[in-house]
C-alpha positions as CSV (number, residue, x, y, z in Angstrom):
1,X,0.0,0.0,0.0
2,X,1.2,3.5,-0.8
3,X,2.6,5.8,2.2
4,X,0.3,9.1,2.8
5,X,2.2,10.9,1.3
6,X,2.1,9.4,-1.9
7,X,-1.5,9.2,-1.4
8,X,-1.7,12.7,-0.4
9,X,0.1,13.2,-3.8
10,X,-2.6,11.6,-5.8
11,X,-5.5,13.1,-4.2
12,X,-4.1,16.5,-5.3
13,X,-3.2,15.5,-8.5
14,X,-6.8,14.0,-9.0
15,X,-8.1,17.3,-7.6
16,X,-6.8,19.6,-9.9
17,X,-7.7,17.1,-13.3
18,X,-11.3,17.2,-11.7
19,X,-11.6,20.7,-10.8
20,X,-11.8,22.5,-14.1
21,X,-13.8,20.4,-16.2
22,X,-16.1,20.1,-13.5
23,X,-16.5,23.6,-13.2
24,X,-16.4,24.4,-17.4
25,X,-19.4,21.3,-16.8
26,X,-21.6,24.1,-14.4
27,X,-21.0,26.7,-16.6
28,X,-22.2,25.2,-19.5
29,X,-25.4,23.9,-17.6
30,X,-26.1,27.6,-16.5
31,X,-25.0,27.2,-13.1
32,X,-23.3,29.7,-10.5
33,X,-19.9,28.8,-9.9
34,X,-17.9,31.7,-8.3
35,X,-17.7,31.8,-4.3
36,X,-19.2,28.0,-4.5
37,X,-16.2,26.0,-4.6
38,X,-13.1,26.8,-2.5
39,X,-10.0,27.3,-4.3
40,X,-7.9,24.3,-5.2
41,X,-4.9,25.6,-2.9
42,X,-7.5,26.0,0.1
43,X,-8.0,22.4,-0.4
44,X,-4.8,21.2,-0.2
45,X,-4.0,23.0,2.7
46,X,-6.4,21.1,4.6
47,X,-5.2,17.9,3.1
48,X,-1.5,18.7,4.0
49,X,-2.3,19.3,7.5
50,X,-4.9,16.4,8.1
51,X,-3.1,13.5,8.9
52,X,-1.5,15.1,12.3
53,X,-5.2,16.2,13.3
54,X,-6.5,12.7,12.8
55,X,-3.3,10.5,14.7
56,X,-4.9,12.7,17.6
57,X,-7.5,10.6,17.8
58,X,-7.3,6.9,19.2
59,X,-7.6,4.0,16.1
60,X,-10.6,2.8,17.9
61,X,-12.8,6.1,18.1
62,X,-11.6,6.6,13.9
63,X,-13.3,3.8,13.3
64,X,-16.6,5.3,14.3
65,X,-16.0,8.8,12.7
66,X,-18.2,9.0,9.7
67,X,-18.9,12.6,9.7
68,X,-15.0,13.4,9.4
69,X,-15.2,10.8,6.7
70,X,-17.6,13.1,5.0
71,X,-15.8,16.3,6.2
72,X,-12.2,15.1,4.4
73,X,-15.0,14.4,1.3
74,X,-16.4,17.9,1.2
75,X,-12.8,19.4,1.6
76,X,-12.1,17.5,-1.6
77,X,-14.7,18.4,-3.6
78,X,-14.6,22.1,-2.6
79,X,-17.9,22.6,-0.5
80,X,-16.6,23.7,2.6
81,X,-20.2,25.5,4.1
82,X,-20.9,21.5,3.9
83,X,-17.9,20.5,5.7
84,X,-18.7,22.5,8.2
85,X,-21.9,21.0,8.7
86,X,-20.3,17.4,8.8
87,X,-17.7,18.6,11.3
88,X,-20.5,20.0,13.5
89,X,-22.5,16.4,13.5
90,X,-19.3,14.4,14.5
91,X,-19.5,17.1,17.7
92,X,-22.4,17.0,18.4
93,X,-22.4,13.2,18.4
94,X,-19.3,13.0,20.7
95,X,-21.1,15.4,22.9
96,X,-24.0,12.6,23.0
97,X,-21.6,9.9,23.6
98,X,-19.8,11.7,26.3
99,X,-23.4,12.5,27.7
100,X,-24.2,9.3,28.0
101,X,-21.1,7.4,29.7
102,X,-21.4,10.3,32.3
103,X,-24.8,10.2,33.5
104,X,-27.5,10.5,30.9
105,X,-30.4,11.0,33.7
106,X,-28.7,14.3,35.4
107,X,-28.3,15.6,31.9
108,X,-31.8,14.9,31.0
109,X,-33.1,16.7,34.5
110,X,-30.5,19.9,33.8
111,X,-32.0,19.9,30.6
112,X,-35.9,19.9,31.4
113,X,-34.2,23.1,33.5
114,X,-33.4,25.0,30.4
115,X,-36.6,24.3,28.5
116,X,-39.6,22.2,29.8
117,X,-40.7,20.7,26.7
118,X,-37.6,18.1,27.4
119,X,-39.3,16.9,30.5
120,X,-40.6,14.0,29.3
121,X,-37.0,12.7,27.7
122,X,-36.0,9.6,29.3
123,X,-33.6,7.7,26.3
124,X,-30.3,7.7,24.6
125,X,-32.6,8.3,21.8
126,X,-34.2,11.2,23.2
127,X,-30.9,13.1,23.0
128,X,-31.6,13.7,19.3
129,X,-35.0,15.7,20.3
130,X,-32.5,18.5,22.3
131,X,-31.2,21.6,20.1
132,X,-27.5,21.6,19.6
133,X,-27.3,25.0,21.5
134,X,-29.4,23.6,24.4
135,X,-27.6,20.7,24.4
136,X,-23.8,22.9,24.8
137,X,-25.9,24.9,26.9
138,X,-26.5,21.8,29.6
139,X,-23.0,20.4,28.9
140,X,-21.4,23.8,30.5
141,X,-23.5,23.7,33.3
142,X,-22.7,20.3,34.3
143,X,-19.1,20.7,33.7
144,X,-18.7,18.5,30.8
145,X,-17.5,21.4,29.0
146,X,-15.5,24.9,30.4
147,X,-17.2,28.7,29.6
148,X,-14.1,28.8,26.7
149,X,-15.6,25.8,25.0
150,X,-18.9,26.5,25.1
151,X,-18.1,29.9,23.5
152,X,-16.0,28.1,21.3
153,X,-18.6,25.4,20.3
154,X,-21.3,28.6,19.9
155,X,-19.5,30.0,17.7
156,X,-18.7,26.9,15.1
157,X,-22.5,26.5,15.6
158,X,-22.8,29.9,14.6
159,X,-21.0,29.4,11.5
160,X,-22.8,26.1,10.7
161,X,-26.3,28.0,11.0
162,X,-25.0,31.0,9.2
163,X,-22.2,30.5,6.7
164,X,-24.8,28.3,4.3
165,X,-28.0,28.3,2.4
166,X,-30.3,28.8,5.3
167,X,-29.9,32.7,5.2
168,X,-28.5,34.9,3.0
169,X,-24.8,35.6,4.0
170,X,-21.7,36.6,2.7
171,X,-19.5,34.5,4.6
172,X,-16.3,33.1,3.4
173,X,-14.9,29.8,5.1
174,X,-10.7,29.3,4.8
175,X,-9.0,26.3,5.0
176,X,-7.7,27.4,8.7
177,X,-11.0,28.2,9.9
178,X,-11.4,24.1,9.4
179,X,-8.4,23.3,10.5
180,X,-9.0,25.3,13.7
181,X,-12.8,24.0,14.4
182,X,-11.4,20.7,13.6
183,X,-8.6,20.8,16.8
184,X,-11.3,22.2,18.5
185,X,-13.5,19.5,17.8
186,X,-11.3,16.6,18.6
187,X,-9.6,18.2,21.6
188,X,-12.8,19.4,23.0
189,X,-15.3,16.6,21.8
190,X,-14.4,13.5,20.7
191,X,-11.3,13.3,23.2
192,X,-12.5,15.2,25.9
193,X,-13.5,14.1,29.5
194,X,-15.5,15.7,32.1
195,X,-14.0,18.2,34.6
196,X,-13.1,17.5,38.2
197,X,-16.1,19.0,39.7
198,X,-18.3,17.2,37.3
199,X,-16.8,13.8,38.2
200,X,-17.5,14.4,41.9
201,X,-21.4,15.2,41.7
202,X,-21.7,12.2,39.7
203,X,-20.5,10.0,42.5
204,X,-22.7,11.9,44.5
205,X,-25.6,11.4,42.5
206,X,-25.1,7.6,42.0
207,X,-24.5,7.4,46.1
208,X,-27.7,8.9,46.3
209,X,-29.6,6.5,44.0
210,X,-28.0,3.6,45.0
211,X,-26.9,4.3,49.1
212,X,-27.7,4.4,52.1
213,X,-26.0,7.3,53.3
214,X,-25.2,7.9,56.8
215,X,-27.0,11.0,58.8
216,X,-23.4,12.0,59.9
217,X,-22.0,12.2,56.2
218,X,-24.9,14.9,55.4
219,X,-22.7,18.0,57.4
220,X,-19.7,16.6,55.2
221,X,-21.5,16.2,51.8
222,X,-23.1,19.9,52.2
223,X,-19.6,21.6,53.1
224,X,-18.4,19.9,49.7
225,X,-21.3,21.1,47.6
226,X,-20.7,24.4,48.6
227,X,-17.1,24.8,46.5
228,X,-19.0,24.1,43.3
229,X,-19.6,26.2,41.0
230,X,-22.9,28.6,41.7
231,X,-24.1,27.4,38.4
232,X,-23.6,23.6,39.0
233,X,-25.4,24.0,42.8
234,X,-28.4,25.4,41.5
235,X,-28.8,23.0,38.7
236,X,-27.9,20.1,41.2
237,X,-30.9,21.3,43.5
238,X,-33.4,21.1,40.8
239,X,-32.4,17.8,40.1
240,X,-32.9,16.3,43.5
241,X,-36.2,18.1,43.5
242,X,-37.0,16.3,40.5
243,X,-36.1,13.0,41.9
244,X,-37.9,13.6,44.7
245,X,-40.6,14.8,43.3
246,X,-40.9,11.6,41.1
247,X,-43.6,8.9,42.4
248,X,-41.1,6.2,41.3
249,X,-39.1,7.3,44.1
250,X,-37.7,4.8,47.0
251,X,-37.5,5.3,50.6
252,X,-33.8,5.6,50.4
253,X,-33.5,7.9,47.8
254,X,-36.2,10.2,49.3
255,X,-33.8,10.0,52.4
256,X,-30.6,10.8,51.1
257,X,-31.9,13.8,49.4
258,X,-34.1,14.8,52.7
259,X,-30.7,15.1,54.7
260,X,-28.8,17.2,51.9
261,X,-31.6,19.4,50.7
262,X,-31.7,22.1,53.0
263,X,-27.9,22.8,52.2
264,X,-28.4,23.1,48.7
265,X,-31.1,25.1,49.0
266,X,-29.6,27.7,51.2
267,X,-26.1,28.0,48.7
268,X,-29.2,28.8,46.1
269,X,-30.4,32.1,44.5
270,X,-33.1,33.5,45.4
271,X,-34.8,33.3,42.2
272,X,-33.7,30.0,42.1
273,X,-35.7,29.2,45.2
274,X,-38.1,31.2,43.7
275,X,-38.6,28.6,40.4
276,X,-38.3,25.2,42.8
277,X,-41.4,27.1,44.4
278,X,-43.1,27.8,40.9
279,X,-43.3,24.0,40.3
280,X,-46.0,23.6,42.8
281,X,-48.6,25.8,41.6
282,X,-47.4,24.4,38.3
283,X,-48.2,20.6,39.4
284,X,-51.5,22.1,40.7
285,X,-52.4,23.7,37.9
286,X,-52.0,20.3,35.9
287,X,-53.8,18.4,38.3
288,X,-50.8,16.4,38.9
289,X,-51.8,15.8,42.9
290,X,-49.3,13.4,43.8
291,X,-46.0,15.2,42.8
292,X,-47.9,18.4,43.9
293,X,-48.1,16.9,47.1
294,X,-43.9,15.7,47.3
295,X,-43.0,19.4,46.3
296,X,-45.0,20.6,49.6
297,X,-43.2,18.2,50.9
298,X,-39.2,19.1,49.9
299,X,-40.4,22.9,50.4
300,X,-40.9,21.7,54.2
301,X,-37.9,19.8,54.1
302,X,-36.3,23.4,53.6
303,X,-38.0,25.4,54.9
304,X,-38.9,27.3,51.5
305,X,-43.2,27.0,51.9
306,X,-43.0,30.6,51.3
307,X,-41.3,30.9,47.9
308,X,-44.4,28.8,46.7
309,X,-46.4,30.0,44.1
310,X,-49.9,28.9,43.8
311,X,-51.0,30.0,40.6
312,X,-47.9,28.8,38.1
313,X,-48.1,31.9,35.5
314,X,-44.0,32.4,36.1
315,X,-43.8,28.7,35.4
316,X,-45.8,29.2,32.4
317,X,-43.7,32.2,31.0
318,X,-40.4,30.3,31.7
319,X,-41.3,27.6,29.7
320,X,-42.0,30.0,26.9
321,X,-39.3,32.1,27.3
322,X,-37.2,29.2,27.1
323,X,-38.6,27.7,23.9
324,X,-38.1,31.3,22.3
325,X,-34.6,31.1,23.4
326,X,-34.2,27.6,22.0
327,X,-35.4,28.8,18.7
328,X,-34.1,31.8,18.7
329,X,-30.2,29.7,18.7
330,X,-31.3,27.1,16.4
331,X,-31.8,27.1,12.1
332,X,-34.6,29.2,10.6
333,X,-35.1,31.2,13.7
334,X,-36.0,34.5,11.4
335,X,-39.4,32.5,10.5
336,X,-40.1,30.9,13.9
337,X,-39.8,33.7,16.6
338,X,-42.9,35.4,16.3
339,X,-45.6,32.1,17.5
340,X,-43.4,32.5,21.1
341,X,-43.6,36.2,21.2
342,X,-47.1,36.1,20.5
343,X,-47.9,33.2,23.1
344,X,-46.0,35.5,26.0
345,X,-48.2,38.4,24.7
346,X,-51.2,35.7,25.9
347,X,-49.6,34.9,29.1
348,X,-48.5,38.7,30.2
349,X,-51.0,39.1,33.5
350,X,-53.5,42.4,32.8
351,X,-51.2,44.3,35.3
352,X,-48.7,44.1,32.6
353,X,-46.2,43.2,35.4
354,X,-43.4,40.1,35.5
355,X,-43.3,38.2,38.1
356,X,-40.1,38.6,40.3
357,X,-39.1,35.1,39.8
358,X,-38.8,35.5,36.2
359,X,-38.0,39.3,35.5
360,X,-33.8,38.5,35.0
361,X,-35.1,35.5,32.0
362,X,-38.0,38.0,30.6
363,X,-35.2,40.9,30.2
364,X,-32.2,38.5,28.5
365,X,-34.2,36.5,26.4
366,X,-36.1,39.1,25.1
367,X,-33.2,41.6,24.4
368,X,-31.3,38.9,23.2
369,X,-33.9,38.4,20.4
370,X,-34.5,42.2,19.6
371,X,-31.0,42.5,18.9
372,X,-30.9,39.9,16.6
373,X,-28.0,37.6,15.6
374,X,-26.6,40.1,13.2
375,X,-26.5,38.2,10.1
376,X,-28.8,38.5,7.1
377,X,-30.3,40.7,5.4
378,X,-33.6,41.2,8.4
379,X,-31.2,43.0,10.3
380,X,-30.8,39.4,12.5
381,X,-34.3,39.7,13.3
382,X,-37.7,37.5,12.8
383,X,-39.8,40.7,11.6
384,X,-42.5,39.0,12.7
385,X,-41.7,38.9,16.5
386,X,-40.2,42.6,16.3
387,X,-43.4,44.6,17.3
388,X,-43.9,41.9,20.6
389,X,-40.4,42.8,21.4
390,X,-40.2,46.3,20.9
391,X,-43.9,46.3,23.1
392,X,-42.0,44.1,25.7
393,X,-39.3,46.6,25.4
394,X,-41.0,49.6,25.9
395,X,-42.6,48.4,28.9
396,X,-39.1,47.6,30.8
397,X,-39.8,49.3,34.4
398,X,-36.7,50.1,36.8
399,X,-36.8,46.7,38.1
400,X,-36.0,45.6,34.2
401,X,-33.4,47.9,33.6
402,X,-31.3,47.5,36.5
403,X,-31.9,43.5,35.3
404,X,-30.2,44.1,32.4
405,X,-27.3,46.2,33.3
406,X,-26.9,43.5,36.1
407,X,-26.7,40.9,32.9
408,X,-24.1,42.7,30.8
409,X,-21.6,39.9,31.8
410,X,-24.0,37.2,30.9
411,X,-22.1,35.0,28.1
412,X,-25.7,34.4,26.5
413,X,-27.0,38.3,26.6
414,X,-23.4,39.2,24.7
415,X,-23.0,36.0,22.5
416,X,-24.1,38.4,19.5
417,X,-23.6,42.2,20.4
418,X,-20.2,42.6,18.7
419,X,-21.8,42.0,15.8
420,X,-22.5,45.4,14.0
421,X,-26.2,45.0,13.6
422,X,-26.9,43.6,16.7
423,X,-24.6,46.1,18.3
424,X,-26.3,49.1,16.7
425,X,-29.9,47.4,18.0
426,X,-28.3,47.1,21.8
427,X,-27.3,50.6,22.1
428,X,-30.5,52.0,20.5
429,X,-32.6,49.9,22.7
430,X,-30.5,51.6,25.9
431,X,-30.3,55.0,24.1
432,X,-34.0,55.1,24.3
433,X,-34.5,54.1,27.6
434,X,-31.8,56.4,28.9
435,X,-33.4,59.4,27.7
436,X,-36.7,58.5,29.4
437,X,-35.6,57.0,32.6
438,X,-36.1,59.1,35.2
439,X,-33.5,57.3,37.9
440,X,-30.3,59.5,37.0
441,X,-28.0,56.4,37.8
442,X,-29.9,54.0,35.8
443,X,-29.7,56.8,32.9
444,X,-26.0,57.1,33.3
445,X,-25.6,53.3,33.5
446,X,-27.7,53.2,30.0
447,X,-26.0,56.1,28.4
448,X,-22.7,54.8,28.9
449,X,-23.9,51.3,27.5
450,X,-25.5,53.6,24.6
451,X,-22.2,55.5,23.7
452,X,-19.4,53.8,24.9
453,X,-16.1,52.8,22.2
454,X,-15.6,49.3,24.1
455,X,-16.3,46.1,22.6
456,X,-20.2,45.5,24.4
457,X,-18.8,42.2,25.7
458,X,-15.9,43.6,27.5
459,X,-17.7,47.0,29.0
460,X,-18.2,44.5,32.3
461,X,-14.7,44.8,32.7
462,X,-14.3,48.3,33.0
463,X,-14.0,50.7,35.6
464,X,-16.2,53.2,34.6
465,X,-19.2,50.5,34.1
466,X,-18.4,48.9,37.3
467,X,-18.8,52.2,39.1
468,X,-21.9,52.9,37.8
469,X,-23.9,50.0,38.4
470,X,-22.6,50.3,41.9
471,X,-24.1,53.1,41.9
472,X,-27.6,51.4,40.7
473,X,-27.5,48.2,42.8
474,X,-27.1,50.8,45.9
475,X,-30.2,52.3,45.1
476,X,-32.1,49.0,44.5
């Protein structure tokens, strides 16, 4: 058998004697042909640099990698936007696999967090029904992957929403943007293993389920849940409400989490307390007596009866908020935006105010969508949705605003604002509510925000924001 080199040799060689009559082949058919294949030399460079990419990854997981199969196949013939899209499935399949020899139930439950329609997802299978951003979304929260992944992993999704036919764009892909995403992808995905922290609430969560655990280990066990992440706590307490909550549930499990719950619960937010009380009126609501009755139940175990709510609306808006999110981040999201901004219209109580609970989801995923993605040529909007959003907008109270400039380090709230579209939207949107706000620091805070020469997601780090919403969170 040749050497890869030799091989290597060939491929170019057969490149280059396919390439132009190929291409004189379009032509003649009436077909496009400039900015549709990459360059021949683009090509090669990825074919030159493949083979040390690929040795990175263990003979045994090659043998599974049928998307990179199809990448390398794409490279060849040109049709790098469909590369991309190859190179994106082989991620998002390790992701899965990863998923699943960690602890595919705590995913699942962390999951049902972000959006309630995946409540009811119990399978391996199920894993296919979760949006690629939700699923990166759960995977950083758990620890599977760090905050520079998951901005990483955003952004090749990005690119894999944006850079082909699904919206008009004017995006060019090199041959060392695939080489990068490529690392990225087998250092990240297919070779990657879960984080220290994530490792230990897994043991945790199989001692639980399987263990007997002594009443003297409960201090201990608290003490060490308290050094995880804020992020990883919170969703770590909804899943043990969930458990608990579940009628399947054995004595022993009910137990276990009986003697750890109240420490979780008091290293939680407020509105975090505030959504594990939601879930009762919510289980009400739906006539669902028996887990209604377990959630009195762990709200007594914690003393948190009064962060109950009895009538579920903020559960209600959550879950829509939360699907608009969802397909805010996913393909086609210019066409299906406007069904969730019109079903929150629906749900808005006639006071016109946001429940407490909810107000910090309300303001990002509502901003987040007015200011677009900044691609396209709808100024990264769904036209359809703008008029809810810019009613939703117009309606922000002081309560709202000082949300928002509390969320300007948020990694989802900024994952678009450098973006020149989006960017222009952001600062118009606080432009406008600057001039009218009659709280002077809020109106500073905004103006700055409005007019500022920093990069939107690196004002947080500066000295002059950081004294100015000093200056608001005093006052409120």
């Amino acid at each position: 058998m040749n050497d890869l080199t030799t091989i290597k040799n060939e491929i170019q060689s057969s490149i280059s004697d396919f390439n132009e009559p190929f291409t004189n082949y379009l032509v003649n058919l009436g077909l496009p042909v400039k900015g549709i294949l990459a360059p021949i030399e683009e090509r090669q460079i990825v074919i030159n640099s493949i083979e040390s990419e690929i040795q990175k990854i263990s003979v045994e997981n090659r043998q599974f990698a049928t998307y990179l199969t199809r990448f390398l196949s794409s490279v060849a013939a040109g049709l790098f936007d469909g590369a991309v899209t190859y190179l994106w499935n082989e991620t998002i399949k390790s992701l899965r696999k990863m998923i699943i020899n960690f602890d595919l139930d705590y995913f699942l439950k962390v999951s049902s967090e972000l959006n309630n329609r995946y409540k009811n997802l119990r399978t391996e299978d199920d894993l296919s029904q979760i949006s690629d951003f939700d699923l990166l979304h759960a995977c950083n929260r758990m620890g599977l992957i760090t905050d520079h992944v998951f901005e990483v992993f955003k952004f090749i999704n990005y690119m894999r929403n944006h850079s082909s036919a699904a919206h008009p764009n004017d995006s060019e892909i090199s041959a060392f943007d695939l080489l990068s995403w490529l690392d990225n992808c087998i250092k990240y995905a297919i070779n990657a293993t879960p984080n220290e922290e994530a490792v230990k609430l897994k043991q945790l969560l199989y001692n639980i389920r399987t263990s007997v655990i002594p009443e003297s280990d409960f201090k201990y066990i608290g003490e060490n849940i308290a050094e995880l992440p804020k992020v990883m706590i919170e969703d770590f307490l909804s899943t043990i409400f969930g458990m608990y909550t579940d009628s399947n549930i054995n004595t022993n499990v009910s137990s276990n989490i009986e003697g750890i719950a109240k420490y979780v619960w008091n290293l939680s937010s407020e509105p975090k307390k505030h959504s594990i009380g939601e879930k009762f009126g919510y289980f009400r609501k739906n006539g669902d007596v028996a887990r209604k009755d377990k959630a009195n139940d762990f709200l007594l175990v914690v003393d948190g009866l009064s962060y109950k709510d009895e009538d579920s609306i903020a559960q209600e808006i959550r879950d829509s908020l939360a699907n608009l999110m969802t397909t805010h981040n996913s393909i086609n999201n210019f066409y299906n935006e406007e069904p969730w901004a019109r079903q929150l219209k629906t749900l808005l109580p006639t006071s016109g105010n946001i429940p407490q609970s909810i107000l910090s989801d309300w303001v990002k995923t509502i901003v987040v969508c007015y200011s677009g993605n900044g691609n396209g040529y709808r100024e990264g909007v769904d036209e359809g949705a703008l008029p809810y959003y810019k009613e939703f907008i117009k309606n922000f109270d002081n309560k709202a605003l000082v949300c928002l400039l509390n969320l300007m380090d948020d990694p989802i709230l900024l994952m678009d604002l450098d973006t020149t579209k989006a960017n222009q939207r952001f600062k118009k949107l606080c432009a406008a509510h600057s001039s009218h706000c009659k709280n002077v620091f809020i109106a500073d805070a905004l103006n700055y925000l409005a007019t500022c020469s920093e990069p939107l997601s690196k004002v947080h780090k500066t000295t002059t924001f950081k004294d100015l919403l000093s200056k608001v969170n005093s006052q409120f």
